[in-house]
KEFI-175332 format. One record per atom (N, C-alpha, C): residue number from 1; atom name; x, y, z. Coordinates in pm, whole numbers. Each point is the difference from the previous one (the first is absolute). Layout:
REM KEFI-175332
<num:NUM, atomo:CA, X:X, Y:Y, Z:Z>
...
REM end
This chain:
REM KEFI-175332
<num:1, atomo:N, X:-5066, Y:-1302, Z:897>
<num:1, atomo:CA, X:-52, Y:49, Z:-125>
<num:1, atomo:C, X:87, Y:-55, Z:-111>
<num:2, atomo:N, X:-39, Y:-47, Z:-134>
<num:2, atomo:CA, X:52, Y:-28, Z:-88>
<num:2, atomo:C, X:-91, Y:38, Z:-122>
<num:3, atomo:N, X:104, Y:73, Z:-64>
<num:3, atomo:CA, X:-9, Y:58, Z:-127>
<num:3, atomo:C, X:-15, Y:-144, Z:-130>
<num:4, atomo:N, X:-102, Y:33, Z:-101>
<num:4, atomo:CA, X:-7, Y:-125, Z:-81>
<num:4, atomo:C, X:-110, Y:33, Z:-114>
<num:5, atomo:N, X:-37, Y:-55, Z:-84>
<num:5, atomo:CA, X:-65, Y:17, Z:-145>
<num:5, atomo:C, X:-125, Y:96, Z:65>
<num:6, atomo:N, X:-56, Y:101, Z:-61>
<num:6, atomo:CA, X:-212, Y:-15, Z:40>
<num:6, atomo:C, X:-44, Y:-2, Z:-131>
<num:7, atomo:N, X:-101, Y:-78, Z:33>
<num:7, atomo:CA, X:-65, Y:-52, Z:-124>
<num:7, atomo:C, X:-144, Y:116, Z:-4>
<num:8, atomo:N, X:-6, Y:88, Z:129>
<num:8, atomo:CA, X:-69, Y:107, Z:-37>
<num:8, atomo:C, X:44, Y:92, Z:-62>
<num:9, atomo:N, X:119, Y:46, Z:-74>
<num:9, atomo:CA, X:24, Y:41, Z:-26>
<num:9, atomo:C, X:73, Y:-11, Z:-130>
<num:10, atomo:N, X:-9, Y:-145, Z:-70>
<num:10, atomo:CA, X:53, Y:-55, Z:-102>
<num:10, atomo:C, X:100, Y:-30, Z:-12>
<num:11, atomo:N, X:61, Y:-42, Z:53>
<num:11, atomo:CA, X:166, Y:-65, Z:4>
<num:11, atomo:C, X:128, Y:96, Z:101>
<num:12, atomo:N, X:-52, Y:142, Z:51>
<num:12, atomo:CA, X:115, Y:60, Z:62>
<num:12, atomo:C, X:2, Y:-58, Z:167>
<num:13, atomo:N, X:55, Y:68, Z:20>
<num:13, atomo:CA, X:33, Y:-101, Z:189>
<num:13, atomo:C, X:-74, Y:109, Z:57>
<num:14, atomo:N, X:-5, Y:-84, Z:117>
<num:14, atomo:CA, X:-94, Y:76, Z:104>
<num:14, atomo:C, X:64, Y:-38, Z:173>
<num:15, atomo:N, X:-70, Y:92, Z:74>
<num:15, atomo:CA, X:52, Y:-71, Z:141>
<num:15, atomo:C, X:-90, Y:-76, Z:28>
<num:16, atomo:N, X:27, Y:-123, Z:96>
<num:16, atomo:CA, X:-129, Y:-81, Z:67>
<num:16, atomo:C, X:78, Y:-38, Z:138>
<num:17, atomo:N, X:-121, Y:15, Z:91>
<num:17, atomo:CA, X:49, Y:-52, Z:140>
<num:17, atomo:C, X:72, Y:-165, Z:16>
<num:18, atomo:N, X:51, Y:-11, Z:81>
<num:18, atomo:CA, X:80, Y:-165, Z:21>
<num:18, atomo:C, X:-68, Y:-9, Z:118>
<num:19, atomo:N, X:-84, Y:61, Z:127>
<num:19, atomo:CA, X:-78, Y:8, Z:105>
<num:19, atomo:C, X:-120, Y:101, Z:5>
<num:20, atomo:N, X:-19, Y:-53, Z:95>
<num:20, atomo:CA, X:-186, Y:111, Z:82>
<num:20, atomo:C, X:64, Y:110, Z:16>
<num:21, atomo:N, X:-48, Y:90, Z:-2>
<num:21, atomo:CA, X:49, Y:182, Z:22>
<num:21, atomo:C, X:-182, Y:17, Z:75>
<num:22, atomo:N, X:-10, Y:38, Z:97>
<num:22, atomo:CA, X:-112, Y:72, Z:82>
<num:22, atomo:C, X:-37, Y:128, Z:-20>
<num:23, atomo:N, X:-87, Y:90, Z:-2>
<num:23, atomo:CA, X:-71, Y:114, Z:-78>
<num:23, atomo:C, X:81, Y:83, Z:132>
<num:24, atomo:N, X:67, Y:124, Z:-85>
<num:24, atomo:CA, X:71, Y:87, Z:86>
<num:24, atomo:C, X:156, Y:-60, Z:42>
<num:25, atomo:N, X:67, Y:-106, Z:-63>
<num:25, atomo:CA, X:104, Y:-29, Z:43>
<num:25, atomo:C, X:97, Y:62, Z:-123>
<num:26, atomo:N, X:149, Y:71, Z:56>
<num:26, atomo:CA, X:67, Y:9, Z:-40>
<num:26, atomo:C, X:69, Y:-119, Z:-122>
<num:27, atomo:N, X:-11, Y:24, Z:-126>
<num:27, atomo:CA, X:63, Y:-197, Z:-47>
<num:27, atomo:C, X:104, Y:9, Z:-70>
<num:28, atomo:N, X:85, Y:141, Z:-22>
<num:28, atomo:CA, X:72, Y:55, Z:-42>
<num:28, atomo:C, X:60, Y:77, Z:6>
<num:29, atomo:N, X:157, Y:39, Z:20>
<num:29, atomo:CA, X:19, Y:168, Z:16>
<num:29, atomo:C, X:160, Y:10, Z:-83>
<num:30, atomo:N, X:-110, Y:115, Z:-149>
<num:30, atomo:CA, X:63, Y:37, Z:-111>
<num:30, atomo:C, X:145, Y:33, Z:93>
<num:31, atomo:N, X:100, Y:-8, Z:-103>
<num:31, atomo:CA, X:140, Y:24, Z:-14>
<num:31, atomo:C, X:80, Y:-22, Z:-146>
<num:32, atomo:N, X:92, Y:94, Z:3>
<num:32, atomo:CA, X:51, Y:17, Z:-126>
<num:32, atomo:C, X:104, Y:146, Z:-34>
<num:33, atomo:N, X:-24, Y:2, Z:-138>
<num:33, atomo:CA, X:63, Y:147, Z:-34>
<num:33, atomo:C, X:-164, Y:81, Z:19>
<num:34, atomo:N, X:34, Y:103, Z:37>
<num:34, atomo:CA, X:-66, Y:111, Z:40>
<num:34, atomo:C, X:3, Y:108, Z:-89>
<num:35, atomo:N, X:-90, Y:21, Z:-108>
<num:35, atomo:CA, X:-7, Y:127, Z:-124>
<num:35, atomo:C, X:-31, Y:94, Z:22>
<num:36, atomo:N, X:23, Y:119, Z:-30>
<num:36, atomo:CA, X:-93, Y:142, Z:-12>
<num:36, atomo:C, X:-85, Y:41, Z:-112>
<num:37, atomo:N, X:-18, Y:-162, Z:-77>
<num:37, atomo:CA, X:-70, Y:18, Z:-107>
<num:37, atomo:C, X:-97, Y:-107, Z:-41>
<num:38, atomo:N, X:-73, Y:-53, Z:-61>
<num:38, atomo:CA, X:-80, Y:-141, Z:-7>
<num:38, atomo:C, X:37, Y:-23, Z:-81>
<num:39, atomo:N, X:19, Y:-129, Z:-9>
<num:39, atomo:CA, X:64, Y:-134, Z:-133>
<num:39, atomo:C, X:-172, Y:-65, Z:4>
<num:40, atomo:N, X:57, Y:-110, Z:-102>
<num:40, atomo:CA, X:-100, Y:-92, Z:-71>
<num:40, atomo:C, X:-33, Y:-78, Z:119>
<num:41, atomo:N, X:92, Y:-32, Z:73>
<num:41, atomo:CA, X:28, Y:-111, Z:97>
<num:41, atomo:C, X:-40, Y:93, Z:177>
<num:42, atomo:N, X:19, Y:94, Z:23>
<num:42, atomo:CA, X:4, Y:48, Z:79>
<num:42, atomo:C, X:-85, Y:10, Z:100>
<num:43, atomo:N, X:-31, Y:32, Z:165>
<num:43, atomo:CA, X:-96, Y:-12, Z:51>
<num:43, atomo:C, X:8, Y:194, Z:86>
<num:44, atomo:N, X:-115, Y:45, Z:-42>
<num:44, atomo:CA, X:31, Y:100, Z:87>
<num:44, atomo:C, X:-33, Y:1, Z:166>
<num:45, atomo:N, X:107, Y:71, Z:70>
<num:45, atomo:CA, X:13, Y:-1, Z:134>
<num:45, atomo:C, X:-31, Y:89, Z:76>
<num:46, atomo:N, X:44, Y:125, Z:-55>
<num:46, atomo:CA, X:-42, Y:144, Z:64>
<num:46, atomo:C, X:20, Y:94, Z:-88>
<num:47, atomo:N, X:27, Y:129, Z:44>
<num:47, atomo:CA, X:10, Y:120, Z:-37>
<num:47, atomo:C, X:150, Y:-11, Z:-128>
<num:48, atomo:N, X:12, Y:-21, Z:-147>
<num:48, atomo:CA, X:69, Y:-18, Z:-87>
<num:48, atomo:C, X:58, Y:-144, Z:46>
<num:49, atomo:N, X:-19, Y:-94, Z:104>
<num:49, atomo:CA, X:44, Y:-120, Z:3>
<num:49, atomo:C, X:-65, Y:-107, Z:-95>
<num:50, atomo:N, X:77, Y:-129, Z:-54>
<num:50, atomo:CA, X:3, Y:-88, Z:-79>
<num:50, atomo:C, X:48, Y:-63, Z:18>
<num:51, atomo:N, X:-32, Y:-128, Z:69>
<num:51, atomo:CA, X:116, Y:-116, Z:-4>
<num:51, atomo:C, X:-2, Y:-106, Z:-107>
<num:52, atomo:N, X:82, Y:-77, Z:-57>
<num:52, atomo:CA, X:-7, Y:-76, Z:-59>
<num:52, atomo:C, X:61, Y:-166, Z:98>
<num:53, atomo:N, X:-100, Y:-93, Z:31>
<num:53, atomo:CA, X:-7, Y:-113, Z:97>
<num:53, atomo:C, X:16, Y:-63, Z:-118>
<num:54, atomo:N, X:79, Y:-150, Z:66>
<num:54, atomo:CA, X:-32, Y:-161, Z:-28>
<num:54, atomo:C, X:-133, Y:-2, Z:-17>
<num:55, atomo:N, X:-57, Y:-9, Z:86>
<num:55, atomo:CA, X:-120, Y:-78, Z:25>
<num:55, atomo:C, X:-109, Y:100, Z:-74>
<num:56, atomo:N, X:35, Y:145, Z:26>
<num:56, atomo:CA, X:-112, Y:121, Z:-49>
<num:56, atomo:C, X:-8, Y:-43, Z:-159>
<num:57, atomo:N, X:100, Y:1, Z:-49>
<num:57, atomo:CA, X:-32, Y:24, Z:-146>
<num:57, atomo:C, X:-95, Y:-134, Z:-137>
<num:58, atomo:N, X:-23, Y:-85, Z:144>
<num:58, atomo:CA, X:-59, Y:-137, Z:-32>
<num:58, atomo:C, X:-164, Y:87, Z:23>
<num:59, atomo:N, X:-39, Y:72, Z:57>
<num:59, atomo:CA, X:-149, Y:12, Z:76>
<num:59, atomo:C, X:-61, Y:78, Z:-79>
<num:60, atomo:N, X:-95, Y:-57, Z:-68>
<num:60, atomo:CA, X:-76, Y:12, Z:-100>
<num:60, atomo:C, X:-104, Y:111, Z:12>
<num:61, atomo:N, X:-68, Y:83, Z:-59>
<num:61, atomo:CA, X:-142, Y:56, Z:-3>
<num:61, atomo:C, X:-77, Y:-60, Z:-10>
<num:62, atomo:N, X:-107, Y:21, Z:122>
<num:62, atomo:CA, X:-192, Y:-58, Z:-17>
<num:62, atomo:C, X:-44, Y:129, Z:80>
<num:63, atomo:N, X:-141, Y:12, Z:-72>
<num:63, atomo:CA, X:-73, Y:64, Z:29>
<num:63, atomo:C, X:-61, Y:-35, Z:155>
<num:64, atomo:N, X:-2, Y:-80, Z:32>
<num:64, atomo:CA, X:-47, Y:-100, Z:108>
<num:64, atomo:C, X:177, Y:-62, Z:76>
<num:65, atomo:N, X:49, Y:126, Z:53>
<num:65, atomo:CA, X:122, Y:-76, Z:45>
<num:65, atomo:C, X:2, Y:-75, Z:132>
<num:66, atomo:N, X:87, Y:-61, Z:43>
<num:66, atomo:CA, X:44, Y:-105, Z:122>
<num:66, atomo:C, X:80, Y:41, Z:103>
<num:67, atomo:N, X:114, Y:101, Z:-40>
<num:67, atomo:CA, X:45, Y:108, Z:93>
<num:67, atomo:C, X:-32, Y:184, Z:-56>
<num:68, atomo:N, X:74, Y:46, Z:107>
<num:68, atomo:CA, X:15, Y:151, Z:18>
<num:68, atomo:C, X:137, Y:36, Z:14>
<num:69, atomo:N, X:101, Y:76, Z:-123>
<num:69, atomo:CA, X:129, Y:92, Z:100>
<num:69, atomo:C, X:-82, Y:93, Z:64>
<num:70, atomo:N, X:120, Y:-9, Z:138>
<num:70, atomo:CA, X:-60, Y:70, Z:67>
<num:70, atomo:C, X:202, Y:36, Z:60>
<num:71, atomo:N, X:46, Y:114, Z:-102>
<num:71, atomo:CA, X:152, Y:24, Z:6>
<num:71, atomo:C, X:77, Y:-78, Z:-20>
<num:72, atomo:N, X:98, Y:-99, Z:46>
<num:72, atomo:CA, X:41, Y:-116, Z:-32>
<num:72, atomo:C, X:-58, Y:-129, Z:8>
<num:73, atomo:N, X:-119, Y:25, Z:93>
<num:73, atomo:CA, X:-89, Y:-180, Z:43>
<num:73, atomo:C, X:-71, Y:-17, Z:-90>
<num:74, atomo:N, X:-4, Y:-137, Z:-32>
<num:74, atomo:CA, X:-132, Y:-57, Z:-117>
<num:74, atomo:C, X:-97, Y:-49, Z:118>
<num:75, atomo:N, X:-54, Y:28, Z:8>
<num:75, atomo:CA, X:-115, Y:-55, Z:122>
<num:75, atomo:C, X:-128, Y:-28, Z:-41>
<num:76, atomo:N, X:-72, Y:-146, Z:43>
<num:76, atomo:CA, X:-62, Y:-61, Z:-33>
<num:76, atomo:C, X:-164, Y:65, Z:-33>
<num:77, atomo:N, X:-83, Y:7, Z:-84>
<num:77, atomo:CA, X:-107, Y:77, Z:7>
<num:77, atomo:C, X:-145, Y:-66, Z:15>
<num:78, atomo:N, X:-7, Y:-114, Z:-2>
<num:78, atomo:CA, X:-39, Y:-128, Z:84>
<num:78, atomo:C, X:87, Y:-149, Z:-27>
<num:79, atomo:N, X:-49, Y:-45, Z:96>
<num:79, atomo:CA, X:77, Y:-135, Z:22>
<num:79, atomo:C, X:32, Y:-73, Z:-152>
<num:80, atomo:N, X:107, Y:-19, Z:1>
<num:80, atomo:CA, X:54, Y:-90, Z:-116>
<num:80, atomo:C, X:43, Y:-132, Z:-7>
<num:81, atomo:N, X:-13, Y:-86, Z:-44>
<num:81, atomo:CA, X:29, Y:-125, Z:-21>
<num:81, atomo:C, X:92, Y:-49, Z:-106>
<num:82, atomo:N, X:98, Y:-119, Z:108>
<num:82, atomo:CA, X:112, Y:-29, Z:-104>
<num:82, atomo:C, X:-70, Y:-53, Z:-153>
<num:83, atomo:N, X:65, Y:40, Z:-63>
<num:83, atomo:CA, X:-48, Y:-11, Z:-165>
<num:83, atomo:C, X:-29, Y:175, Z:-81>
<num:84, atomo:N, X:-50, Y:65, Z:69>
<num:84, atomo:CA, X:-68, Y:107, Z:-9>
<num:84, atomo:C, X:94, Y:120, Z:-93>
<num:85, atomo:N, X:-12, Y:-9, Z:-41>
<num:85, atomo:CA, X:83, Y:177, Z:-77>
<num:85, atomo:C, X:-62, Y:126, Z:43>
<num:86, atomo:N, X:185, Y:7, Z:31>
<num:86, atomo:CA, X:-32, Y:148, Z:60>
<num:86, atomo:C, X:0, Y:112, Z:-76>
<num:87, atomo:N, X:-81, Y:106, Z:-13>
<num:87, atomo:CA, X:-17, Y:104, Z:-57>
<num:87, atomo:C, X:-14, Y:99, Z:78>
<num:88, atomo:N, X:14, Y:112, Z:-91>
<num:88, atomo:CA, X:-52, Y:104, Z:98>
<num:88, atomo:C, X:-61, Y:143, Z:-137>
<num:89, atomo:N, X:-77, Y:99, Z:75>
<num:89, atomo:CA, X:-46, Y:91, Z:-128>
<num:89, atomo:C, X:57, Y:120, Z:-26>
<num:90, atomo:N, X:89, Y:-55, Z:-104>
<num:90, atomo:CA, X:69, Y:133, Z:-59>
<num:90, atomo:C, X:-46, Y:130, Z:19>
<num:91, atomo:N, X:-109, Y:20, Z:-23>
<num:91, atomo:CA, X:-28, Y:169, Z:23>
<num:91, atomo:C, X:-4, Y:25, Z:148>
<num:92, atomo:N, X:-32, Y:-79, Z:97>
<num:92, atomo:CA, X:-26, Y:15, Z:155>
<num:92, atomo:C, X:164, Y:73, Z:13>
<num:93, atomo:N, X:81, Y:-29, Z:-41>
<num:93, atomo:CA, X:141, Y:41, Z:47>
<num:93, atomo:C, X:112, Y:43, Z:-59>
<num:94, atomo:N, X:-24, Y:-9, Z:-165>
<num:94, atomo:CA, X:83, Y:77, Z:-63>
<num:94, atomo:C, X:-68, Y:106, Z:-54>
<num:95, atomo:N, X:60, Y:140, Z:58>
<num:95, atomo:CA, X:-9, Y:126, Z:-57>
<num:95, atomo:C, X:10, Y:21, Z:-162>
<num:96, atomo:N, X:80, Y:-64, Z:-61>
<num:96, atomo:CA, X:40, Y:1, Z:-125>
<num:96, atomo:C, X:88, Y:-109, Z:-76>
<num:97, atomo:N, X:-69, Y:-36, Z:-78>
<num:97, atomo:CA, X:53, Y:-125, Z:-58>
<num:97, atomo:C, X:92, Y:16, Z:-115>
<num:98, atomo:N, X:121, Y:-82, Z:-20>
<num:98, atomo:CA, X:87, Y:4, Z:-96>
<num:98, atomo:C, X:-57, Y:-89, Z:-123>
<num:99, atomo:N, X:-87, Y:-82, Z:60>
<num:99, atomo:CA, X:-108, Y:-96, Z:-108>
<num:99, atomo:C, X:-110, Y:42, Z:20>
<num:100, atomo:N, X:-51, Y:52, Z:-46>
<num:100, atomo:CA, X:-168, Y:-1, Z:35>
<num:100, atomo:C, X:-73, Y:-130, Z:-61>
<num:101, atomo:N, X:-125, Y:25, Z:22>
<num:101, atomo:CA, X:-84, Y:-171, Z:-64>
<num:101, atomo:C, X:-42, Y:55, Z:-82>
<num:102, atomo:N, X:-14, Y:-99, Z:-124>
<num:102, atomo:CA, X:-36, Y:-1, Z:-117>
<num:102, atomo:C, X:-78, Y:-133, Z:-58>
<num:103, atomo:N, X:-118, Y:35, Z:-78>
<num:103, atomo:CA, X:-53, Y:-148, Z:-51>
<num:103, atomo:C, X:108, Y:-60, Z:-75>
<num:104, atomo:N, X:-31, Y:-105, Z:-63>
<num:104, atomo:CA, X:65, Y:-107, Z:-50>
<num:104, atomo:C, X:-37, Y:98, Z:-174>
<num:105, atomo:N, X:-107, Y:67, Z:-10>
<num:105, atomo:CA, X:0, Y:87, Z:-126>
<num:105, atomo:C, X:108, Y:128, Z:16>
<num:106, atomo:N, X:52, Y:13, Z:123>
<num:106, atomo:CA, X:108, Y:169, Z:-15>
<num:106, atomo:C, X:-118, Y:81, Z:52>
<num:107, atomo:N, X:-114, Y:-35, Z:67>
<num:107, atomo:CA, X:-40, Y:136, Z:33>
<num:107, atomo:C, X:-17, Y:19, Z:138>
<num:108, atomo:N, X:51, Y:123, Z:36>
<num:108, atomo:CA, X:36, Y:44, Z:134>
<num:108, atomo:C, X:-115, Y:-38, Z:91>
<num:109, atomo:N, X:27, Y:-86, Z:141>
<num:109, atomo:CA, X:-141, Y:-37, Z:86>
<num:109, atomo:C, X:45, Y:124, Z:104>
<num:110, atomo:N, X:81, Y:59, Z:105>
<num:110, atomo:CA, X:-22, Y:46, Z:88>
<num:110, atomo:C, X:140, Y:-22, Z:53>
<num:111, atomo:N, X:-6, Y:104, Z:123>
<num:111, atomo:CA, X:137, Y:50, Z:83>
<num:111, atomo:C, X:-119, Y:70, Z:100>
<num:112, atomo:N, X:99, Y:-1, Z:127>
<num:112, atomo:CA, X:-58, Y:103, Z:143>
<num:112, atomo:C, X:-23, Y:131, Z:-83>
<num:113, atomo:N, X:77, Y:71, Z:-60>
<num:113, atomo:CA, X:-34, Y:172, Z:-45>
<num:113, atomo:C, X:-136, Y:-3, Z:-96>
<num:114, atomo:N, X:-49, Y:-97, Z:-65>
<num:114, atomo:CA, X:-115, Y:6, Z:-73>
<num:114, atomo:C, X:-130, Y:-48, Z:134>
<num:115, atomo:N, X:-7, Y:-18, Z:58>
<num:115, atomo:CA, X:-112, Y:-50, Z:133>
<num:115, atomo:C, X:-12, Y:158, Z:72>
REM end
């Protein structure tokens, strides 16, 4: 995996595979400092867990994501291809966000507690 520009996203970095990842394969496993609270950067893990990863804090939001946390594993949610950016969907796994999404006008789109 290597972290690098996305142009879906207008100039911030993103993760993208460097190989094939197969649907259901482990392609990652978060490590880091471990929070009892959520950061900007943060990935939630469990019950008040938060890690903040290398590699996590590159992995972008889509509605249409490419993996699943599933506790510390990023695991594949169909087959991926080197080139591919990896994402995954913020609300599927964070309880509560230290950022929530917002349009590009400031107005609030959504968090898991509003669904």
């Amino acid at each position: 995996m290597e972290i690098r520009e996305c142009s879906r996203i207008g100039g911030g970095n993103g993760l993208f595979a460097t190989k094939y990842y197969k649907k259901g394969e482990v392609i990652h496993v978060l490590c880091g400092t471990i929070l009892n609270y959520p950061t900007k950067y943060s990935i939630h893990i469990g019950n008040n867990q938060h890690i903040e990863d290398f590699y996590g804090i590159s992995i972008n939001h889509s509605f249409e994501p490419s993996v699943l946390i599933c506790g510390k594993n990023v695991v594949a949610k169909n087959d991926i291809q080197c080139g591919d950016e990896i994402t995954f969907d913020y609300n599927e796994s964070e309880i509560s966000m230290s950022a929530p999404f917002y349009t590009e006008y400031g107005e609030y789109i959504c968090g898991k507690n509003d669904m």
